[in-house]
C-alpha positions in Angstrom: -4.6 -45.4 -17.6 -6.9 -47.4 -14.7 -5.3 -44.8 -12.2 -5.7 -41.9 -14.5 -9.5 -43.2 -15.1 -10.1 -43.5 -11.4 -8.7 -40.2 -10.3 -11.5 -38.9 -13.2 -14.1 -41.0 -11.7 -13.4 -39.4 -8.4 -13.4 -35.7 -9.4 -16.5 -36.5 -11.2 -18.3 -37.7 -8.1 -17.1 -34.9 -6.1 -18.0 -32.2 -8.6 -22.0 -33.7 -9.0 -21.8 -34.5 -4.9 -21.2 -30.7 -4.4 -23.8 -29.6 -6.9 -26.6 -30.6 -5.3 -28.4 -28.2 -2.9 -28.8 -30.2 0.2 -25.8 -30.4 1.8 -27.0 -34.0 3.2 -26.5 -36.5 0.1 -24.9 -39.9 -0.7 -21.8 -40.0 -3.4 -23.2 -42.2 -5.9 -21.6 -43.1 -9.6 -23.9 -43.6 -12.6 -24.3 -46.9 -13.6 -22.4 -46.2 -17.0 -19.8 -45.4 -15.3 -16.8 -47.3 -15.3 -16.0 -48.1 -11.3 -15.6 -51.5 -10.1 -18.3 -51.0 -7.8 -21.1 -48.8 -6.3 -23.2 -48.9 -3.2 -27.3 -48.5 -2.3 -29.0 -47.3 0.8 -31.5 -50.1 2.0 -34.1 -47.6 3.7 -35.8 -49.0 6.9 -39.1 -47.8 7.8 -38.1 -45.2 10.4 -36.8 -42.9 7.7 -37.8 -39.5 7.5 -40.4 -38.4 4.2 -39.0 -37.7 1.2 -35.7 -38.7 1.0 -33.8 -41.9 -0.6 -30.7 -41.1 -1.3 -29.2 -41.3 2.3 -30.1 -42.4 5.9 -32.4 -39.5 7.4 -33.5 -42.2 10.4 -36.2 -40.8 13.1 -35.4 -42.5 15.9 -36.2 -42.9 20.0 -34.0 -43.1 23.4 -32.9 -46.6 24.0 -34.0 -47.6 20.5 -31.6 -50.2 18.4 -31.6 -51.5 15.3 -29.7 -52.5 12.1 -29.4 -50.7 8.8 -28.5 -51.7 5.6 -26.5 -51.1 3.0 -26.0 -52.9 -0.2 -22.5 -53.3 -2.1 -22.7 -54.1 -5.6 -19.8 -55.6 -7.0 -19.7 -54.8 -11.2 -16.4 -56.9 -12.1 -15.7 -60.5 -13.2 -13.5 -60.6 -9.7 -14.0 -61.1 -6.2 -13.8 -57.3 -4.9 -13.0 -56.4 -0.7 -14.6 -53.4 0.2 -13.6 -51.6 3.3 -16.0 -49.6 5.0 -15.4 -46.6 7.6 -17.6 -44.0 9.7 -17.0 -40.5 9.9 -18.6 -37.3 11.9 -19.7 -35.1 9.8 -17.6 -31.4 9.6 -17.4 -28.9 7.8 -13.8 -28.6 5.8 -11.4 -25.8 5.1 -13.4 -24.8 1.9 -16.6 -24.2 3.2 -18.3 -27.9 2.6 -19.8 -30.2 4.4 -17.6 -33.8 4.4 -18.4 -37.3 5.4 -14.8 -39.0 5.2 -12.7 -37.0 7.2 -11.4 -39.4 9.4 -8.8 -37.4 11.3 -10.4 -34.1 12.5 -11.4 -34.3 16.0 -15.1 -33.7 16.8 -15.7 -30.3 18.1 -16.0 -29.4 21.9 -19.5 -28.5 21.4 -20.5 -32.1 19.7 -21.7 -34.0 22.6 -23.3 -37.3 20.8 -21.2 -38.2 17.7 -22.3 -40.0 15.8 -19.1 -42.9 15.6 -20.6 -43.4 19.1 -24.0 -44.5 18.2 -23.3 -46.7 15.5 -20.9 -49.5 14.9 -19.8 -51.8 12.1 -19.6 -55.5 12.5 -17.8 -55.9 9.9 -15.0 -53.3 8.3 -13.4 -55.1 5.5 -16.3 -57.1 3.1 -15.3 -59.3 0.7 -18.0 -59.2 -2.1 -17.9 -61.7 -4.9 -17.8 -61.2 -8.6 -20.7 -59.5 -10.4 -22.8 -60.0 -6.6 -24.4 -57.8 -4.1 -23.8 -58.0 -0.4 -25.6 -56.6 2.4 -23.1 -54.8 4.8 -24.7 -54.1 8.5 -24.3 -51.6 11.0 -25.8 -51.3 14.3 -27.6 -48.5 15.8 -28.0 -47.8 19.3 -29.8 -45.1 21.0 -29.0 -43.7 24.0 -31.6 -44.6 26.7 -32.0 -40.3 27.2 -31.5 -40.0 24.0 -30.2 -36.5 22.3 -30.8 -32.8 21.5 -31.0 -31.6 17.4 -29.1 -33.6 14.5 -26.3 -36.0 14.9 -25.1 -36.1 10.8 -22.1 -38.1 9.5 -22.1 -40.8 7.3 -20.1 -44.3 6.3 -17.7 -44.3 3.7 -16.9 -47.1 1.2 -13.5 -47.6 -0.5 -11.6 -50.6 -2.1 -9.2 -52.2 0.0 -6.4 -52.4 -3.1 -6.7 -48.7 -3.8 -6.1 -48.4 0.4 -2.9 -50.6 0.3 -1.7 -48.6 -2.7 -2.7 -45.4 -0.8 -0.4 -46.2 1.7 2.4 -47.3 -0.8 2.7 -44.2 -2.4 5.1 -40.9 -1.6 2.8 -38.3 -3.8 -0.1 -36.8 -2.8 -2.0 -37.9 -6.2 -3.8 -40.9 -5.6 -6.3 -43.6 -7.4 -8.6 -44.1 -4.4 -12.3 -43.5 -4.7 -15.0 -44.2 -2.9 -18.6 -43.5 -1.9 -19.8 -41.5 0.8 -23.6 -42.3 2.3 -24.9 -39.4 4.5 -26.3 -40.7 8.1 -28.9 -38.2 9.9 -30.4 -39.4 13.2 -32.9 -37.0 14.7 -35.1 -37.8 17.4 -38.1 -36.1 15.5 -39.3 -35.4 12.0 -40.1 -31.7 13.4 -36.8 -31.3 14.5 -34.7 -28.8 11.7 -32.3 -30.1 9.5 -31.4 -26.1 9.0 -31.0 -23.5 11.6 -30.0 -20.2 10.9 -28.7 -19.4 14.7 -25.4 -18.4 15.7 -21.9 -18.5 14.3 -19.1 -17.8 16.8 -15.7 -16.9 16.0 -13.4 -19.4 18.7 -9.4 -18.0 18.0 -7.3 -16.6 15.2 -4.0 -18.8 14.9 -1.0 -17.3 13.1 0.5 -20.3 10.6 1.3 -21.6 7.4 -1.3 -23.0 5.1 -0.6 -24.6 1.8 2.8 -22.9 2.1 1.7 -19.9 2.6 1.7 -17.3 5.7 -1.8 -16.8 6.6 -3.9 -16.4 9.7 -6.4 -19.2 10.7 -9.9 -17.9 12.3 -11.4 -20.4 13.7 -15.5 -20.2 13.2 -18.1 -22.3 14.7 -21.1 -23.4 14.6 -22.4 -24.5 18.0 -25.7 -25.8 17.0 -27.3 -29.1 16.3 -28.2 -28.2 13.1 -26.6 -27.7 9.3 -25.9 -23.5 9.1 -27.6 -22.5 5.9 -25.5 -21.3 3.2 -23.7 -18.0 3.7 -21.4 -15.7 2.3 -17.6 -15.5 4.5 -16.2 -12.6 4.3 -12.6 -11.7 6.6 -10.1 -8.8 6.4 -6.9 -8.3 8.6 -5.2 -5.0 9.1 -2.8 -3.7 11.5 -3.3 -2.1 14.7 -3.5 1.9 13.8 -3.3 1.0 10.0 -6.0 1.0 7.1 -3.4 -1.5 5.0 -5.4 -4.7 4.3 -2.6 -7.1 4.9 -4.8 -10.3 4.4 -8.3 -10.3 2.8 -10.6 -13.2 1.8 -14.2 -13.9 0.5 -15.7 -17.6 0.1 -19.6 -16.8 -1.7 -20.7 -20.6 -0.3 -20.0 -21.8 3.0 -22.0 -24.7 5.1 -21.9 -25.7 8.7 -22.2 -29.2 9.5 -23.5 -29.0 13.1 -21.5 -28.4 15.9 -18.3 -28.1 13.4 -15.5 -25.7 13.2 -14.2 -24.3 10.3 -10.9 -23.1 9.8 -11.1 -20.0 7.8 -7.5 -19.1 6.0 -6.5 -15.7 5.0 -3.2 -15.3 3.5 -0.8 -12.8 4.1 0.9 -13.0 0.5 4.3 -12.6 -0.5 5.6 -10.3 1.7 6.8 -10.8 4.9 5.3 -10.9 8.0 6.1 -8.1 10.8 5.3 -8.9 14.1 2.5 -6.3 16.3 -1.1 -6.5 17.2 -3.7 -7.2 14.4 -6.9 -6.5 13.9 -9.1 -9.3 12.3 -12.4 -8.4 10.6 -15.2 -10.6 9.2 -19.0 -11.6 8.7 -21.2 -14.6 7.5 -24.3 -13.2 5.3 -26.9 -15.7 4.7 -27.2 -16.6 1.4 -31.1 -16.8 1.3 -31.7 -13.2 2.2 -28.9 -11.2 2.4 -29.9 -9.6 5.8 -28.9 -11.5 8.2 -25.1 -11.3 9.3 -22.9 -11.9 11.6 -20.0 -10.0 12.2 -17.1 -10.9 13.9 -13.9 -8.9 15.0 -10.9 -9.3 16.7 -7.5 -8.4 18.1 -4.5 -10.9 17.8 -0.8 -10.4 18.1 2.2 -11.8 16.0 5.5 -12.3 18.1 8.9 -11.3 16.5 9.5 -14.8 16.9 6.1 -16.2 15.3 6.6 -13.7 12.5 10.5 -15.1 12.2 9.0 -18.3 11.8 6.1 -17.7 9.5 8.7 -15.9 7.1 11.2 -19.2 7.1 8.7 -21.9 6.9 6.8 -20.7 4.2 7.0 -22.0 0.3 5.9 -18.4 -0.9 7.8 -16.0 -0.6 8.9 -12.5 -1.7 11.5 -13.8 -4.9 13.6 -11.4 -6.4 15.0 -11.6 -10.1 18.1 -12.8 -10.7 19.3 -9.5 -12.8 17.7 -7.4 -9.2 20.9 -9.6 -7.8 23.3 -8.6 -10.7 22.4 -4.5 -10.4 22.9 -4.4 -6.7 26.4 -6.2 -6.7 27.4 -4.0 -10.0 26.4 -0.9 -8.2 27.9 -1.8 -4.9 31.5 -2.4 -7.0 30.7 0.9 -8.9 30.2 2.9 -5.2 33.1 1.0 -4.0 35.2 2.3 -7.0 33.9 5.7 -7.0 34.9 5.7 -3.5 38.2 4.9 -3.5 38.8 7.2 -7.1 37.4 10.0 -4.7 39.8 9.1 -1.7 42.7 9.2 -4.5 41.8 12.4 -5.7 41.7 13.8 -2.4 44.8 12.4 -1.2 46.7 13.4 -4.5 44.8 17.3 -4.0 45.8 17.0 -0.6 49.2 16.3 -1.3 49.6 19.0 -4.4 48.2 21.7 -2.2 51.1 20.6 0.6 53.8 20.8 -2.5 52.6 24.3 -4.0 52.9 25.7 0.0 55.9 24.2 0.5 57.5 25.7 -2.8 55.9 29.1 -1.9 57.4 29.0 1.8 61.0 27.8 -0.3 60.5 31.4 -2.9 59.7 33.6 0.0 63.2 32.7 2.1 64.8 32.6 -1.2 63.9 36.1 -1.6 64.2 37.3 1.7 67.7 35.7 1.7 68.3 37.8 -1.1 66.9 41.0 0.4 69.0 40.7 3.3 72.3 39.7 1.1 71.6 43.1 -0.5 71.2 45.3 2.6 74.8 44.2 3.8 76.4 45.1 0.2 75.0 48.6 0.7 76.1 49.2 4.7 79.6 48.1 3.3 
């Protein structure tokens, strides 16, 4: 039941996290809630108007400092909390995530923000029913850096980690709290910019089990991409067939983040030749502004080969589709060989019927000629 009510508690969090319109928040539980424990920003004075939820720190070259954040233990037991930074990038879905520890930042990312900030400690132990102050250490570059460096620290328990890692299944009790970390150098620098969205490469491949092609989109600015509409198509070269099409209605960009943008090819299989891939992010606020992308890629016999082995969906047919095709192939065979019998026996009446008429014509010309000598006699 506890791992049942944590896997709830989890959803829950995710579900309100991605309600809210800013795509810069902190995962936070309601006090009512049942978690063993939940965590608080400590704003310093450098942060940006207006907003207390997260870290939105306006800060200068060269500058460091510490910032603060509290961890509030709610059970009757000492609790160790681990705690883990993370660039923030935008996810297969379309949403901007703090905890992805394994993606690697994008090429156009040149100022992480793991590189500006470091955590004394990683594992806090936090006693029963207290709060503890965890630190973490900013430092400025002494030329500081261009637009919005966003990620954020996430905070899990250590048990749920070590059970993590225990299990097999990808169905786990872990929860945790994300806190959103924005450093600008400037309040007038944009948390938003509508600029550019480029698409990088289009990777034939298998996702979730399924054959799809991957376009790769990007967002090469330092700045969140406003909500848009993604919309992708992919057709064959010379062909109006839609083999693969695809519509998300919300996507974000964190800054300078890649998205990879899936569109499956279904259940049938893939043939390899050159495809066309065709798409375009409309911004949500307007409607107007789009941009399109479109592109040619090509499927090898052998990446098609592949595609069609390795994937979980596939093109099943019913077991009676088996049945019918074996019955009719013994019903051809026997029809078949019935025919060749019929012909053969024909075949051999026909040689039996000439053979008696060639016997009756000598017989009677045998006769003819036994008569002929009876009358010269």
């Amino acid at each position: 039941m506890k791992t049942m009510r944590w896997l709830i508690v989890t959803v829950f969090i995710c579900v309100m996290a991605l309600s809210i319109p800013s795509a810069v928040q902190a995962e936070e539980a309601d006090d009512n809630m049942n978690t063993k424990f939940t965590v608080k920003p400590n704003i310093p004075e450098n942060q940006a108007k207006n907003t207390q939820s997260y870290y939105d720190l306006i800060v200068k070259p060269g500058q460091k400092q510490e910032v603060e954040l509290s961890l509030i233990n709610k059970t009757d037991e000492e609790l160790t909390i681990d705690l883990n930074l993370a660039n923030a990038v935008t996810n297969d879905n379309g949403l901007i995530v703090y905890n992805d520890f394994e993606k690697k930042p994008d090429s156009s990312l040149k100022v992480p923000l793991t590189t500006l900030i470091k955590l004394p400690e990683e594992h806090v132990k936090v006693p029963a029913k207290k709060t503890v102050t965890a630190k973490m250490t900013v430092e400025i570059p002494a030329n500081g850096f261009q637009g919005l460096v966003l990620g954020g620290v996430y905070a899990s328990l250590a048990e749920d980690e070590k059970e993590e890692k225990g299990k097999s299944t990808g169905l786990t009790s872990r929860y945790g709290f994300n806190v959103a970390i924005a450093l600008r150098m400037s309040e007038d620098t944009p948390m938003y910019l509508a600029e550019t969205l480029q698409l990088v490469k289009l990777v034939p491949t298998i996702a979730l089990g399924n054959k799809s092609v991957q376009a790769v989109i990007q967002n090469p600015t330092s700045a969140i991409f406003p909500e848009v509409r993604l919309e992708g198509k992919v057709t064959k070269k010379g062909e109006t067939k839609e083999y693969a099409k695809r519509i998300l209605p919300s996507v974000r960009f964190a800054p300078n983040s890649t998205m990879n943008f899936h569109l499956d090819f279904g259940k049938e299989d893939v043939r390899p030749g050159t495809y066309i891939f065709e798409g375009k992010a409309v911004l949500k606020e307007d409607e107007q502004q789009v941009w399109p992308f479109k592109q040619e890629f090509t499927i090898s016999s052998q990446e098609a080969k592949k595609l069609n082995k390795e994937a979980v969906v596939k093109l099943v047919l019913p077991t009676w589709w088996n049945q019918a095709f074996y019955g009719l192939l013994v019903a051809t065979i026997v029809s078949l060989i019935l025919a060749i019998w019929r012909f053969t026996q024909q075949k051999a009446t026909l040689k039996q019927q000439a053979y008696l008429q060639q016997e009756k014509q000598a017989a009677l010309k045998n006769r003819q000629g036994a008569r002929d000598d009876d009358n010269e006699k």
